[in-house]
N, C-alpha and C positions, 0 to 999 in steps of 0.2 A: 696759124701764127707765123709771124716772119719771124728768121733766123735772128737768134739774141749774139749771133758775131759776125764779125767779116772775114771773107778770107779771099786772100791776094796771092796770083800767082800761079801759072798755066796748071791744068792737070799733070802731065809727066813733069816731075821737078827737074829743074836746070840746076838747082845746089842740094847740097846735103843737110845743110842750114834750116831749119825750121823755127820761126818766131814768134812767140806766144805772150800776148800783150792782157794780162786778163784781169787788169784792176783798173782798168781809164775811163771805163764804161761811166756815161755819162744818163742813159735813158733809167726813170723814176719813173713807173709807174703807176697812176691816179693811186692804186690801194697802196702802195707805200706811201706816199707822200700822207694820207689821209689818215694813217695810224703814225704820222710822225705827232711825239710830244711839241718839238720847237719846229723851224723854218727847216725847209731843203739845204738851205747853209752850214746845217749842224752835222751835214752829211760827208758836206766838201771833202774833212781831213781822212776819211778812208779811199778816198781816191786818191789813182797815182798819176796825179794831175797833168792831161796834156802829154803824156810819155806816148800816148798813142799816134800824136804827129809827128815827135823825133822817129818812132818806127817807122810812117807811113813816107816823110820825108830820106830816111834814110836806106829805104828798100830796093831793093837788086832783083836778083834772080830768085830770094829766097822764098817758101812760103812761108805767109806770113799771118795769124790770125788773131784778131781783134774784139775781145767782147764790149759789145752795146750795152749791157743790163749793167747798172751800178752796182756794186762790191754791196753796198749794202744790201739790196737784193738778195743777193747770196753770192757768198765769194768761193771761185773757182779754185781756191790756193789751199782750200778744207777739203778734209773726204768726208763722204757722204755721213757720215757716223759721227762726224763731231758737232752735233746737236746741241742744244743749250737749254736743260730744260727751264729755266727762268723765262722763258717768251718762247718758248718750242714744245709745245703738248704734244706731239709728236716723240720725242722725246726718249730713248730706250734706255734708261740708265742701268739695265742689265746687258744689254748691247756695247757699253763703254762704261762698265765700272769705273773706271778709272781715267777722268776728262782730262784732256791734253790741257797745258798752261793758258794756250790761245781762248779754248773753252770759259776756261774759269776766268781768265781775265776780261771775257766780254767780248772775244774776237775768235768766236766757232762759224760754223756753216751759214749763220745768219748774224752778222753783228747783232751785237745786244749796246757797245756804243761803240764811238769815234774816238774821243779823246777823254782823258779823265777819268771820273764815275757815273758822268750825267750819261739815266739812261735814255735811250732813243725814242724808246715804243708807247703809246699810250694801251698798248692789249699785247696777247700773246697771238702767237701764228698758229693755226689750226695746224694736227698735222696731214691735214688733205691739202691745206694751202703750199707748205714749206715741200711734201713730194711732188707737188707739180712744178715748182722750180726746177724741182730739180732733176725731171723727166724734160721737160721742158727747155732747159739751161743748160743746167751743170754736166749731164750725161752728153748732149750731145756737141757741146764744147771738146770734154776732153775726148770722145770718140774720133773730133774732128783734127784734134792735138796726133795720136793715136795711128789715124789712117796717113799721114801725113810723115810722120816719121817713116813707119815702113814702107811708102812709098821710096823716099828718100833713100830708106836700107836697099832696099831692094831693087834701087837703080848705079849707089853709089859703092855698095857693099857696109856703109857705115852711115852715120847719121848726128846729127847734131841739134839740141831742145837750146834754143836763147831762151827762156823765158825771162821778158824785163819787165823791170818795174823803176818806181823812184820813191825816195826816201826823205824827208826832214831832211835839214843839215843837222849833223852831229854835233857842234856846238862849240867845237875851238876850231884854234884859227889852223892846224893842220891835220884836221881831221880829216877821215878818208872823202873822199870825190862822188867815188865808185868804190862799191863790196860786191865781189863776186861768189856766190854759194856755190859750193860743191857739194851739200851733206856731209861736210869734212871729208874729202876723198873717196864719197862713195856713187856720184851720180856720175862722175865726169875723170881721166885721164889726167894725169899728172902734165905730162905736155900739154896739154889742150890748156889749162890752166894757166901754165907760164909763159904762154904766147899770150891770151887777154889781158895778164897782171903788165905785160911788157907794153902791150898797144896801148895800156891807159897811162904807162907811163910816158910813152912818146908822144901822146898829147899833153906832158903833162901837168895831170890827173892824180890826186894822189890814192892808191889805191889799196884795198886789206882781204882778206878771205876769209870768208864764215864770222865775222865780226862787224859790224852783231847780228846782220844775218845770211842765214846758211842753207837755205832754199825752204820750202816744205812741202807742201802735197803733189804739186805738180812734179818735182823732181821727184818725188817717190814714189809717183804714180807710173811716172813714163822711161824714165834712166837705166838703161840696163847695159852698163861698159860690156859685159862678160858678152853681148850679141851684138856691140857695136853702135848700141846708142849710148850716147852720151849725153847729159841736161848739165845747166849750167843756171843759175840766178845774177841778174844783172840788177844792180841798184842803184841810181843815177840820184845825187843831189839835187833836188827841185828847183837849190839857186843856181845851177850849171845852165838852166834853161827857159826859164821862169822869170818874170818880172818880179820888182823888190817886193809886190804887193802878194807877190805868188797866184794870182790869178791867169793873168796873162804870160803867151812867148814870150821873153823878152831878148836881150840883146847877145844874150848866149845860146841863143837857139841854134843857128850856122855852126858853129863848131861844137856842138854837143851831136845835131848830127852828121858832122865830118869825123867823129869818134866814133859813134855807133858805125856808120858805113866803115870803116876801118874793123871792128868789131867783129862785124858779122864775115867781115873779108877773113881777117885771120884767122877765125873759126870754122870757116871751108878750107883754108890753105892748111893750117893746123893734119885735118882730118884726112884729107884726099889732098897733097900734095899737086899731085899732077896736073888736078882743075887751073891752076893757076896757068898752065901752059896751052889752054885752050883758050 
């Protein structure tokens, strides 16, 4: 099977910067589409539409990687364990007594839907079907998340997780731009932080932290300040970059990514200062 991501960016890393793009994934599958109730359209709102080109457009020196396999699929942002037994026979509900909010609301390891209460599935996922995603996917996704930082550690002394995504607009007229998650102060450095809230305000951007969101599996999986990595959630309004129709770049695409290039700059200078003098 070919690799369900991309990844950009020489072997020995040139930044400390690491870019993990893992909700834009566009590839559906003949067997998902075939157990879809409605159209592949019904899919759209759990992707983070196109946020994959502002990454690929706004890419440097940093590594950079991209999943192909759509969120619906199985989404990279869950741990392995948050199973849904409503369409997941697989299912350990001794394994997770107690399901995370995302779980219950429809939005675990395998969506159960995109928006609303309409659900998705005409059947449930066997669980020989949903372990080979995720032998297949999700394991070697974040291994490749994973090897990539401590490369990074291990050339820069420190390391830095983007993980971006994009978001709905939040609904008034000066509502945030960009939310940057930290786990509330636990995946990422208190400076590191007020460098990206300062870059989006010099584009700006108007920007908030952990409101209303504040990273999840990826930053919990990979963040470890106390050894010098650092993760960070980036969440980009859809209209910053999107046409009206939200399907299409549209004419904020250039300066959406003259912000992330700016982004990912401060978050190398932030970390390793001195990079900047090279």
């Amino acid at each position: 099977m070919d690799s369900s991501f991309d990844c950009y960016g020489p072997p020995e890393p040139r930044s400390p910067v690491v870019v993990s793009v893992p909700h834009a994934g566009r590839d559906y599958p003949l067997t998902l589409r075939s157990a879809l109730r409605g159209s592949v359209d019904s899919l759209l709102p759990l992707e983070d539409r196109l946020v994959d080109e502002v990454a690929r457009a706004a890419h440097g020196h940093e590594t950079l990687i991209i999943a192909r396999r759509a969120r619906a699929w199985i989404d990279l942002n869950r741990a392995e364990h948050e199973r849904d037994p409503r369409i997941d026979e697989g299912a350990d509900a001794s394994a997770a007594p107690h399901p995370s909010a995302k779980v219950r609301s429809g939005l675990g390891l395998i969506p159960r839907r995109a928006t609303g209460s309409a659900e998705l599935w005409r059947r449930r996922w066997s669980a020989d079907e949903v372990a080979q995603r995720i032998h297949a996917d999700h394991r070697p996704y974040h291994a490749r998340v994973a090897a990539a930082l401590a490369a990074a550690r291990a050339r820069y002394g420190t390391a830095v997780l983007v993980d971006l995504h994009s978001m709905p607009s939040l609904g008034t007229p000066n509502a945030a731009r960009v939310v940057i998650g930290d786990r509330f102060g636990r995946s990422a450095g208190g400076g590191l932080i007020a460098r990206l809230e300062a870059t989006a305000r010099a584009h700006r951007l108007p920007v908030t932290l952990n409101t209303p969101y504040a990273g999840g599996h990826i930053l919990d999986r990979h963040a470890a300040p106390a050894r010098g990595i650092h993760a960070v959630q980036i969440e980009l309004d859809r209209a910053v970059y999107l046409d009206a129709v939200g399907r299409a770049l549209g004419p904020g695409f250039a300066r959406t990514v003259a912000f992330v290039r700016d982004l990912f700059a401060a978050a190398a200078d932030d970390v390793l200062p001195a990079l900047a003098a090279e």
